[in-house]
C-alpha positions as CSV (number, residue, x, y, z in Angstrom):
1,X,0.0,0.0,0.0
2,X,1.1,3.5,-0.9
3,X,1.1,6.0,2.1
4,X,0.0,9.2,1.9
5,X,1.8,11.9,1.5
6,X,1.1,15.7,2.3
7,X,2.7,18.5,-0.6
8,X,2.8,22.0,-0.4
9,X,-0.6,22.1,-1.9
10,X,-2.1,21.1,1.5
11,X,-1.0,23.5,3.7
12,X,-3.0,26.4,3.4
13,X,-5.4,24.1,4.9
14,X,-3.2,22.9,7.7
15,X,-2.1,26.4,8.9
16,X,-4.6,25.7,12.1
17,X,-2.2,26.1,14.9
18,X,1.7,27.2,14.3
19,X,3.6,26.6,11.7
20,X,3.5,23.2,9.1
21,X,6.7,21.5,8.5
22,X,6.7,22.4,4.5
23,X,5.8,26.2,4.1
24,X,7.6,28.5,2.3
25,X,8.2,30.5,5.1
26,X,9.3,27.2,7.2
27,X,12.0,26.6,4.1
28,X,13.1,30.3,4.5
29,X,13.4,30.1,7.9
30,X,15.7,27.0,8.3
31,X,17.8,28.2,5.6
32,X,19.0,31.4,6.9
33,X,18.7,30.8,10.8
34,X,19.3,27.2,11.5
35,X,23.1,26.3,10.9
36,X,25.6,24.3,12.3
37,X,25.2,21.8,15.2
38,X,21.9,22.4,15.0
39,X,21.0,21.4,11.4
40,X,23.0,17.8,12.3
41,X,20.6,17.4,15.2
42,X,17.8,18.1,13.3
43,X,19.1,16.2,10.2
44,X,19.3,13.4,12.7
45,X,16.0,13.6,14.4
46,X,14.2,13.7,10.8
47,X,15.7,10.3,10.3
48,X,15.1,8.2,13.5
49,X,11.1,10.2,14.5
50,X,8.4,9.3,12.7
51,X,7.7,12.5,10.2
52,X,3.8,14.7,11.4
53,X,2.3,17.7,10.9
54,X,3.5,20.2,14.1
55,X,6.2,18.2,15.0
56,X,9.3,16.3,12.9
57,X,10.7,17.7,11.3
58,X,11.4,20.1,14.1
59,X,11.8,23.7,13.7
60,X,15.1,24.4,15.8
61,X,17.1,22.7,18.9
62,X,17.4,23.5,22.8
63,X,19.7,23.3,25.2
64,X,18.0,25.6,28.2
65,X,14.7,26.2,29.8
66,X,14.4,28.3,32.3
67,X,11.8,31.3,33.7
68,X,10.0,32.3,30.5
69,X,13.0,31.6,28.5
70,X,14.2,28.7,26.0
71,X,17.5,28.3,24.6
72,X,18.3,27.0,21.3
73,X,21.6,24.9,20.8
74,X,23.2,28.1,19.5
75,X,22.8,30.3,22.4
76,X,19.9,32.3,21.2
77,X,17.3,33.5,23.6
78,X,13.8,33.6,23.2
79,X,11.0,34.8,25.5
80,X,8.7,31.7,25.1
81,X,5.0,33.2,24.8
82,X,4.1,29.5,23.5
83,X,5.6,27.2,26.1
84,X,3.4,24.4,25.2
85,X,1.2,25.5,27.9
86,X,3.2,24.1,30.4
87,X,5.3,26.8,32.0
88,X,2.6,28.4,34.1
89,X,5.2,28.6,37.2
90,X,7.6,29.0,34.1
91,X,10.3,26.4,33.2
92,X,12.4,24.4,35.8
93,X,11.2,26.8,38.8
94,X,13.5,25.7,41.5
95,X,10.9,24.6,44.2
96,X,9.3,22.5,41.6
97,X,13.0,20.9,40.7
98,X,14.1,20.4,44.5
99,X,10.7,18.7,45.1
100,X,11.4,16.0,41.9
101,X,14.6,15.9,42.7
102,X,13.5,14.4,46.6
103,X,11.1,12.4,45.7
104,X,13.7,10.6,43.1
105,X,15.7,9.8,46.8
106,X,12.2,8.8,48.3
107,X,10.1,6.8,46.1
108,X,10.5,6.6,42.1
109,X,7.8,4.5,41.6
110,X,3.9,3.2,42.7
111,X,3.4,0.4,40.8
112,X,-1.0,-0.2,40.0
113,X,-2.8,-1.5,42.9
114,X,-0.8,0.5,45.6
115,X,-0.7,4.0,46.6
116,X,1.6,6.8,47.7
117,X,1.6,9.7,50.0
118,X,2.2,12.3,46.9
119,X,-0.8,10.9,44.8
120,X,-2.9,11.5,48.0
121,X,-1.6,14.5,48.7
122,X,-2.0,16.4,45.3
123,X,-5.3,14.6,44.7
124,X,-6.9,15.9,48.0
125,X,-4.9,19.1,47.2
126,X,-6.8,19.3,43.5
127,X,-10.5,18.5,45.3
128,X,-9.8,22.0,48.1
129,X,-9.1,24.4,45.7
130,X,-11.2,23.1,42.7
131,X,-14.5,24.5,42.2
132,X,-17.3,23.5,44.6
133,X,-18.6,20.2,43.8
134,X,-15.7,18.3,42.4
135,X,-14.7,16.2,45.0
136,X,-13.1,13.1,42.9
137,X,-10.0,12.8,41.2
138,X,-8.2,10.7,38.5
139,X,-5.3,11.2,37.7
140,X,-3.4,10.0,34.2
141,X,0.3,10.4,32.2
142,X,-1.0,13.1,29.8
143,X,-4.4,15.1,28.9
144,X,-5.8,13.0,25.9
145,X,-5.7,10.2,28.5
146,X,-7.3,12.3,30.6
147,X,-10.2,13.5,27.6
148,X,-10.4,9.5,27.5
149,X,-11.0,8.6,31.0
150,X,-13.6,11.6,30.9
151,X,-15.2,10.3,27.9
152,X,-15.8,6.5,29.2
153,X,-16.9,8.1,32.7
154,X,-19.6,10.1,31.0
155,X,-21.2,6.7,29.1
156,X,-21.2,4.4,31.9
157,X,-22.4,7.2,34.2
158,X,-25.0,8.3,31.7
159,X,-26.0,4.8,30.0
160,X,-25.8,6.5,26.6
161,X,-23.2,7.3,24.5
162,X,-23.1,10.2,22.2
163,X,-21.6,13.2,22.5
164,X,-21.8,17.2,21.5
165,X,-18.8,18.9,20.9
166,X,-17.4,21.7,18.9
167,X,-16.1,22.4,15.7
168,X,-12.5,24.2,15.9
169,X,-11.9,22.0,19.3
170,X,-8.7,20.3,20.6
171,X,-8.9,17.8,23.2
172,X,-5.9,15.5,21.6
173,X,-4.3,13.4,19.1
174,X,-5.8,9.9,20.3
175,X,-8.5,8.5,17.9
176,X,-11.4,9.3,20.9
177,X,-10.3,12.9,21.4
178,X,-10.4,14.0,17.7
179,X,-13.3,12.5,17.6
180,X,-14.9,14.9,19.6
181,X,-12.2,17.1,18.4
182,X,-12.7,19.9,15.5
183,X,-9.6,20.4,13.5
184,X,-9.7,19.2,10.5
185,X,-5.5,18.8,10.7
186,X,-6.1,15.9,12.9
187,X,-9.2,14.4,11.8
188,X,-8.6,15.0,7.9
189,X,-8.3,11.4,5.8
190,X,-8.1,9.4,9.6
191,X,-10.8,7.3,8.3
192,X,-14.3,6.0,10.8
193,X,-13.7,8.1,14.1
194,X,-15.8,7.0,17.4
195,X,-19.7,6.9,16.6
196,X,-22.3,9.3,18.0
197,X,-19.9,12.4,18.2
198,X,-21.9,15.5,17.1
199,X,-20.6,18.3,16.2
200,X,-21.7,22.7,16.4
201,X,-20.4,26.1,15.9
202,X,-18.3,27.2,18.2
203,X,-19.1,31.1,20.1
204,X,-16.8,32.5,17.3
205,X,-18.4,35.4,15.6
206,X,-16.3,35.4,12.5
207,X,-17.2,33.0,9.9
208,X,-20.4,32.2,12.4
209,X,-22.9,30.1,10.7
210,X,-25.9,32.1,12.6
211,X,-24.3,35.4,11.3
212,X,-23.8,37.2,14.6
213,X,-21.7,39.4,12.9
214,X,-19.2,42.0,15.8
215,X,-20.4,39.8,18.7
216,X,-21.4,36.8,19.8
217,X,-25.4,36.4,20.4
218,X,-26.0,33.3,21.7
219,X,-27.6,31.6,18.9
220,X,-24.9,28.8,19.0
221,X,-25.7,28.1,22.6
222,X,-29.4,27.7,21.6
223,X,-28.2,25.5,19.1
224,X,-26.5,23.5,21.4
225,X,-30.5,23.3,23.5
226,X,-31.8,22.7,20.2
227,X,-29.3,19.4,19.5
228,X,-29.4,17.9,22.7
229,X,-33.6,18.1,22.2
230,X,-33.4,16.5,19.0
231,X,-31.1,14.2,20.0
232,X,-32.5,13.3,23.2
233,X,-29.8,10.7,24.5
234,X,-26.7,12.7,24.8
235,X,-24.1,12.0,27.5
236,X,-22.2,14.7,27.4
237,X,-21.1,17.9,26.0
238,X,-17.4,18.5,25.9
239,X,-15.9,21.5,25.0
240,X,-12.8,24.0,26.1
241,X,-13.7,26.4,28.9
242,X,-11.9,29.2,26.7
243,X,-9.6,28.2,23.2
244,X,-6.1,28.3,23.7
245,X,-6.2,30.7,20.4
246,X,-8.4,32.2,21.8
247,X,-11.8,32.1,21.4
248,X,-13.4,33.6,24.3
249,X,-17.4,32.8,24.8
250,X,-19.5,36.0,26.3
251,X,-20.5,35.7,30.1
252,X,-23.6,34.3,29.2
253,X,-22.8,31.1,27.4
254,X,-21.6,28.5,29.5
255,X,-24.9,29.4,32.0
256,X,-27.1,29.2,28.8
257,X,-25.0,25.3,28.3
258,X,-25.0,24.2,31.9
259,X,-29.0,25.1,32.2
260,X,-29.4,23.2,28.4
261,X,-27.2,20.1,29.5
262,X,-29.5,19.9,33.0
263,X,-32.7,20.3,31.1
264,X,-31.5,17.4,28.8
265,X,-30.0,14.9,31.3
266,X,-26.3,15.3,29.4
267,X,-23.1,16.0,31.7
268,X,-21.1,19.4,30.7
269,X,-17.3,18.0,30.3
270,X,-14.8,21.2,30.6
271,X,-11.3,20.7,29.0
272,X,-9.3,23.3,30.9
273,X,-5.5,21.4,29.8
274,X,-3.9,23.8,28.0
275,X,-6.2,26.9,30.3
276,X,-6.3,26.0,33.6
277,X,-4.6,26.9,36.9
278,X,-4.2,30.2,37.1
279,X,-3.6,31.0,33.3
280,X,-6.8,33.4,32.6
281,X,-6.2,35.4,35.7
282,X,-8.6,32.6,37.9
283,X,-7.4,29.2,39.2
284,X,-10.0,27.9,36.7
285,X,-10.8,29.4,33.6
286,X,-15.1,28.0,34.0
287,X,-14.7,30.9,37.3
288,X,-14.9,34.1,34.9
289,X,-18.4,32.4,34.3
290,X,-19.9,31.0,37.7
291,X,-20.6,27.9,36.5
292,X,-19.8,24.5,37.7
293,X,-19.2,21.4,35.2
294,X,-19.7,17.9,36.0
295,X,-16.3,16.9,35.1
296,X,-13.2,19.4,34.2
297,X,-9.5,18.2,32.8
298,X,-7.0,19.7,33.3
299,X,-2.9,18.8,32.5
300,X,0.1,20.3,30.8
301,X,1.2,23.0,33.7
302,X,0.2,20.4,36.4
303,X,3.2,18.8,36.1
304,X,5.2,22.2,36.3
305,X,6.2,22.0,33.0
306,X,8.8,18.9,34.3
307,X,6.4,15.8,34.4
308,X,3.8,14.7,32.1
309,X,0.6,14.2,34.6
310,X,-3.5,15.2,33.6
311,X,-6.2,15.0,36.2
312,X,-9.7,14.4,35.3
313,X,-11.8,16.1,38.1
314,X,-15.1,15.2,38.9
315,X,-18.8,15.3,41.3
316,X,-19.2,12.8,43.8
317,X,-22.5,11.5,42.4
318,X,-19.9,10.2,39.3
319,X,-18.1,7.6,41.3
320,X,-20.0,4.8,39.8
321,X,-17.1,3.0,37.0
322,X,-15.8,0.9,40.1
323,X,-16.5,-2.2,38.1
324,X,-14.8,-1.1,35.0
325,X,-11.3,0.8,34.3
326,X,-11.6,4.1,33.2
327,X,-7.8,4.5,32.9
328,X,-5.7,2.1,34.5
329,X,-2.6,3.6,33.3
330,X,0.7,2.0,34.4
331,X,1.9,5.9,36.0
332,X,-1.7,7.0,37.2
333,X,-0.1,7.5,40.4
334,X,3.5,8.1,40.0
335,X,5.2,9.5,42.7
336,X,7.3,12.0,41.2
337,X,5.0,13.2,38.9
338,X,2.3,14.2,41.8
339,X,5.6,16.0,44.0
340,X,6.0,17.9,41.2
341,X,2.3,18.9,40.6
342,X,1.9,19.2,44.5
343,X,4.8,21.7,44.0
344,X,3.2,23.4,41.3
345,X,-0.1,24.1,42.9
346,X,2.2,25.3,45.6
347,X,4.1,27.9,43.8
348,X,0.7,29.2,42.0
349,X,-0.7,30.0,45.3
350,X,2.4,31.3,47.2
351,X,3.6,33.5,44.3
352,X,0.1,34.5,43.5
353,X,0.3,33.5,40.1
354,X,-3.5,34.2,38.8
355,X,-3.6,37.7,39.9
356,X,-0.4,37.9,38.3
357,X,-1.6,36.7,35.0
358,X,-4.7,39.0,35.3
359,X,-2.2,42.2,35.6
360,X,-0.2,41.5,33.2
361,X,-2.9,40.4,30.7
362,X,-4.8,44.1,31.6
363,X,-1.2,45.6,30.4
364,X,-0.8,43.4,27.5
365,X,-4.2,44.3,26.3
366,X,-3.4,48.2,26.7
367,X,-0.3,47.5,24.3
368,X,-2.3,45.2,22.0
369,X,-4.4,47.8,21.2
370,X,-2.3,50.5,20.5
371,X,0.1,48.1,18.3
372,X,-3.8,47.7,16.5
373,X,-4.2,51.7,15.8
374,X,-0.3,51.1,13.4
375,X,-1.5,48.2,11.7
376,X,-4.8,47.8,10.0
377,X,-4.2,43.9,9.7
378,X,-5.2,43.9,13.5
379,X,-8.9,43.7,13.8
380,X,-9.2,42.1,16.9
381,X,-7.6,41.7,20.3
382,X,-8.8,38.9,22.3
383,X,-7.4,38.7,26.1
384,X,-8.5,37.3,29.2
385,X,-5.6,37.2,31.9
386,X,-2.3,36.0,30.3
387,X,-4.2,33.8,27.4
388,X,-4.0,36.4,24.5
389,X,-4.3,36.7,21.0
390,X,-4.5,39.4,17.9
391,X,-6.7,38.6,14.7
392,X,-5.2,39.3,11.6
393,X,-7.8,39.7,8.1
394,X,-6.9,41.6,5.4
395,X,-9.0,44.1,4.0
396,X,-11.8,42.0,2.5
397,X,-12.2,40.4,5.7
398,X,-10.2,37.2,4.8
399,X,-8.4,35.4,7.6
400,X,-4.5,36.6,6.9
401,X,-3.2,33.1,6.8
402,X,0.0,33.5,5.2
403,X,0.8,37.2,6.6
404,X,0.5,35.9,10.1
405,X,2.7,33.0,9.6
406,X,5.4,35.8,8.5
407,X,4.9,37.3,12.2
408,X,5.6,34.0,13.6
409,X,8.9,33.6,12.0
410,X,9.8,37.5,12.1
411,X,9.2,37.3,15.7
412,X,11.7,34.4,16.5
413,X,14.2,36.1,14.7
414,X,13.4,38.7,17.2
415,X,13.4,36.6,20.0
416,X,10.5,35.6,20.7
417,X,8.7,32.1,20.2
């Protein structure tokens, strides 16, 4: 069988989130900027990784990580506004390291079927400063797990198994979480995804298929009422709190979703992995909107940008799966991994790192806009705490595809990423 293989035709419809690994600007890029050592290492990575979209071939190399700051292996600096969405205490924060680093001398390891001390710590940890309700815990080796666990949770909880999510959504690469995911860079020529996954708008004005036009009007959190009617046996709606692009829904919509999902006997699932803890300027991102959702995820920064570790949150009245596995995986409760998100949730709270984020996102926003008023490509600012974003259309209102994948690279020449 012949695989297939992406060309240069395809990418203006990958260009969904960063770069692709065969643009023009990509080529441009690597020719002029990436020499030496570095272009071995990445000669040699292209041959031993498995080539994606995103990923290998990789863009540069590092060598350091530390504060808000990478490395590359050429000494180069850059002031890392992408991080993954890990770095919320930023990268290799010394209490976070210290704590690994003891827990190494301690206990490496909690094989299945026994606990630890840090798993129960960070778990009852997690339930105290989550939001009211949430009072079980899960915890797994990486937030697609996480989606997954949530995901089986919600049909044996339920008794039915479809679910409503949203177009534009990441929740993961695994086969279940693009299912309910929404980018087409994932899902595109995967084949038969996971049955009874429905799909709707998301509360993005542009390009809106209930043509709200300037601002959001609620019509696609109607629609959601409307499909879970229709539908009748839903088990859940999952969706992202806030995108990580961002997409940012007015205050009303999640109440208008939670009140549709009660009226309709579906669960509301809140992927907050790439959001959560502390990033929007509240611990919880579902805060800003004083609602409360029957599950929420969360992962990426929990591990303090050192460990890979999700946690899949959850109401009481959930603890029914005993008889099945949700997850099971081999480091659900590895030691080091919960020190170091015990450590993180630590450092958060002691440095007072969601008021932090809600400053400087209030400053950012001020500078945003006046960076708007020089460029006319800038239609929109989109902010809420340190989660940011600009919205570049040219001036027939087209999305400025290739123009803002020229910022990307201008602005790691600059020095920043």
């Amino acid at each position: 069988m012949t695989p297939a293989r992406r060309t240069p035709n395809d990418a203006h419809g990958l260009l969904s989130e960063g770069d692709v690994n065969f643009t023009p600007e990509r080529a441009a890029f690597a020719a002029d900027f990436v020499t030496g050592p570095t272009r071995e290492l990445l000669a040699e990575d292209a041959e031993v990784f498995l080539h994606q979209s995103l990923s290998t071939p990789c863009l540069n190399a590092l060598s350091g990580a530390e504060g808000a700051w990478i490395t590359d292996l050429e000494g180069r600096r850059y002031l890392d506004f992408h991080g993954n969405n890990v770095h919320q205490t930023g990268f290799a924060h010394p209490d976070i390291v210290a704590a690994v680093k003891r827990q190494l001398d301690e206990l490496s390891f909690c094989t299945r079927r026994y606990t630890c001390e840090p798993a129960v710590a960070l778990a009852k940890r997690l339930r105290d400063c989550a939001p009211a309700g949430l009072t079980r815990v899960l915890f797994a080796p990486g937030g697609t797990s996480a989606i997954g666990m949530a995901l089986k949770l919600a049909r044996v909880a339920t008794g039915r198994f479809k679910f409503v999510s949203m177009w534009d959504a990441f929740h993961g690469a695994s086969l279940d979480a693009i299912s309910v995911g929404g980018e087409a860079v994932f899902r595109k020529n995967i084949g038969p995804l996971l049955p009874g996954c429905e799909h709707v708008p998301p509360p993005e004005p542009h390009g809106c298929p209930f043509r709200c036009g300037a601002s959001c009007t609620l019509a696609c959190a109607d629609y959601i009422d409307y499909v879970l009617g229709k539908e009748g046996d839903v088990a859940a709606v999952i969706a992202e709190t806030v995108r990580c692009t961002p997409f940012i829904p007015p205050k009303d919509y999640w109440q208008r979703v939670r009140a549709a999902c009660d009226r309709h006997g579906a669960l509301l699932i809140l992927d907050e992995i790439p959001v959560g803890l502390g990033r929007t300027g509240r611990m919880f991102a579902c805060e800003h909107y004083g609602i409360v959702p029957d599950m929420l995820v969360l992962g990426k920064g929990l591990g303090g940008g050192i460990m890979p570790l999700a946690a899949l949150l959850a109401k009481e009245e959930l603890n029914v799966a005993a008889h099945t596995a949700l997850g099971h995986y081999t480091h659900e409760k590895n030691p080091v991994a919960c020190a170091a998100g015990l450590a993180t949730l630590e450092v958060i709270e002691k440095e007072n790192l969601a008021a932090r984020a809600e400053e400087l996102g209030a400053l950012a926003l001020i500078r945003m806009r006046e960076l708007a008023v020089k460029h006319p490509l800038i239609t929109e600012i989109r902010g809420l705490g340190l989660l940011m974003g600009l919205v570049l259309r040219r001036a027939d209102g087209s999305p400025a595809l290739e123009e803002a994948e020229r910022v990307m690279y201008a602005c790691l020449r600059r020095g920043l990423n």
